[in-house]
C-alpha positions in Angstrom: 26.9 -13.1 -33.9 25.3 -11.0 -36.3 25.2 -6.8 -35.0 21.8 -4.7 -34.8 20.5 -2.7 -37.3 22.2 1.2 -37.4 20.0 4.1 -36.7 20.6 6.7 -39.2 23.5 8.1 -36.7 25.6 5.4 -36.9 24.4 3.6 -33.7 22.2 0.8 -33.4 18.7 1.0 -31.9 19.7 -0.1 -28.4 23.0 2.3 -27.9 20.4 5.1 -28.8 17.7 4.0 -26.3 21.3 4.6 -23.8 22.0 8.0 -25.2 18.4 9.2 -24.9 18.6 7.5 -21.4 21.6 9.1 -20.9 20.0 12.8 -21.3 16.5 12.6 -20.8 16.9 10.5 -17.5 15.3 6.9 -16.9 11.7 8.4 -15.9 11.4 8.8 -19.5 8.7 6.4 -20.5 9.0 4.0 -23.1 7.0 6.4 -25.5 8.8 8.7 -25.3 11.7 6.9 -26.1 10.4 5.9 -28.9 9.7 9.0 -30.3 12.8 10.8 -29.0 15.0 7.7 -30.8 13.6 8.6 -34.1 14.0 12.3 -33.7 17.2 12.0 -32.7 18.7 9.1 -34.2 16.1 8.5 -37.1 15.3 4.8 -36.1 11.9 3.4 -36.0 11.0 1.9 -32.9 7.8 0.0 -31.1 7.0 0.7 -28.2 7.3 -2.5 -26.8 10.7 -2.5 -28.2 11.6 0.6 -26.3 10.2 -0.8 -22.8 12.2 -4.1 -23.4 15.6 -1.8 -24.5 14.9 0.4 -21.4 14.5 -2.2 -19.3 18.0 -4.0 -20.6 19.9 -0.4 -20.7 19.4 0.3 -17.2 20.4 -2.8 -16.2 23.4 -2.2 -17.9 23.9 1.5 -17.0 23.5 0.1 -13.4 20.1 2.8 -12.8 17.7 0.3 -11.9 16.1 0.5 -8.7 16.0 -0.5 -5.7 15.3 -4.2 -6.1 13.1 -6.5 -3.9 15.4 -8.8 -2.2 14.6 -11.6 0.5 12.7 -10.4 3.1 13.8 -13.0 5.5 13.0 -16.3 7.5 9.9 -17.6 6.1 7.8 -18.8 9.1 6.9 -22.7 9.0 8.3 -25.4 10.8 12.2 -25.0 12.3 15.1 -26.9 13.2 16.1 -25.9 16.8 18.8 -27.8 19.0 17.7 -29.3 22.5 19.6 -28.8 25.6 20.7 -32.5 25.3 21.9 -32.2 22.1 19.2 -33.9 20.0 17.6 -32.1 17.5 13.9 -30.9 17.3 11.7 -29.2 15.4 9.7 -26.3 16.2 7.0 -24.3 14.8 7.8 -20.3 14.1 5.4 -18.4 14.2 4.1 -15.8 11.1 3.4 -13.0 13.3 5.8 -10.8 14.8 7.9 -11.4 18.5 6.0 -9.3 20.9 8.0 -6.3 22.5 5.4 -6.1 25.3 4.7 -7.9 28.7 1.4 -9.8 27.1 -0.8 -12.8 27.7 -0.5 -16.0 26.5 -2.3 -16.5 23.2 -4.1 -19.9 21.7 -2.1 -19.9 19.0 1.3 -19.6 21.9 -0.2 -22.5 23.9 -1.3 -24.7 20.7 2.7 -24.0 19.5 4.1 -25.4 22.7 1.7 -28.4 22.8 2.7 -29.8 19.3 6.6 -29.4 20.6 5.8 -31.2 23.7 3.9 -34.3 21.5 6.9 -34.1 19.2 9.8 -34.0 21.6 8.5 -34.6 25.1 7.7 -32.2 28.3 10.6 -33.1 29.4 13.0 -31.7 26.7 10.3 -28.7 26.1 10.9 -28.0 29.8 14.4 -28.4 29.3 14.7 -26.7 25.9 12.8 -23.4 28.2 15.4 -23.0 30.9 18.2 -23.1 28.5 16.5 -20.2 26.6 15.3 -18.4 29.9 19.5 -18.0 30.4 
């Protein structure tokens, strides 16, 4: 695998994209780098190269931030367990559970209809003592 190219110090472009990392903090914009790399090192850079370098040194320096992860259940149709045993499937809705004592909305009421012409009033009736437990 052939090595990078040295900067003038002895170190090739990436290790001194690290080093001005290192000192200068990860703020520093890819410009900057740029500039502070041939200053300090005396390699010519792009600026594109030295967004694409940061990027890959922080990784590897372990700075990054905080990084989007999942943000949980996506809401859609579910797989939910009768009391009999059977399995159903159930619609979840997108907005949040209510904390509050409110009414019954459309949307609640058009939910529990498609269960009940999917599994039957009787196992929706069923299904809603279990969870009143």
């Amino acid at each position: 695998m052939p090595k990078g190219k040295k900067a003038a110090g002895g170190v090739n472009k990436m290790e001194a994209v690290r080093q001005v990392i290192k000192t200068h903090g990860k703020e520093t914009m890819p410009v900057e780098i740029a500039k502070l790399v041939k200053a300090e090192h005396g390699a010519t850079m792009s600026v594109d190269m030295a967004s694409t370098y940061k990027s890959a040194a922080l990784k590897q320096l372990g700075l990054r931030g905080k990084q989007k992860g999942k943000r949980g259940p996506k809401p859609g149709w579910k797989t939910v367990a009768a009391s009999n045993g059977e399995v159903a499937t159930a619609h979840v809705a997108k907005t949040a559970p209510r904390t509050s004592g409110g009414g019954i909305t459309l949307e609640d009421i058009g939910a529990v209809k498609k269960l009940v012409d999917q599994i039957g009033a009787e196992k929706v009736k069923q299904l809603a003592q279990v969870l009143a437990k």
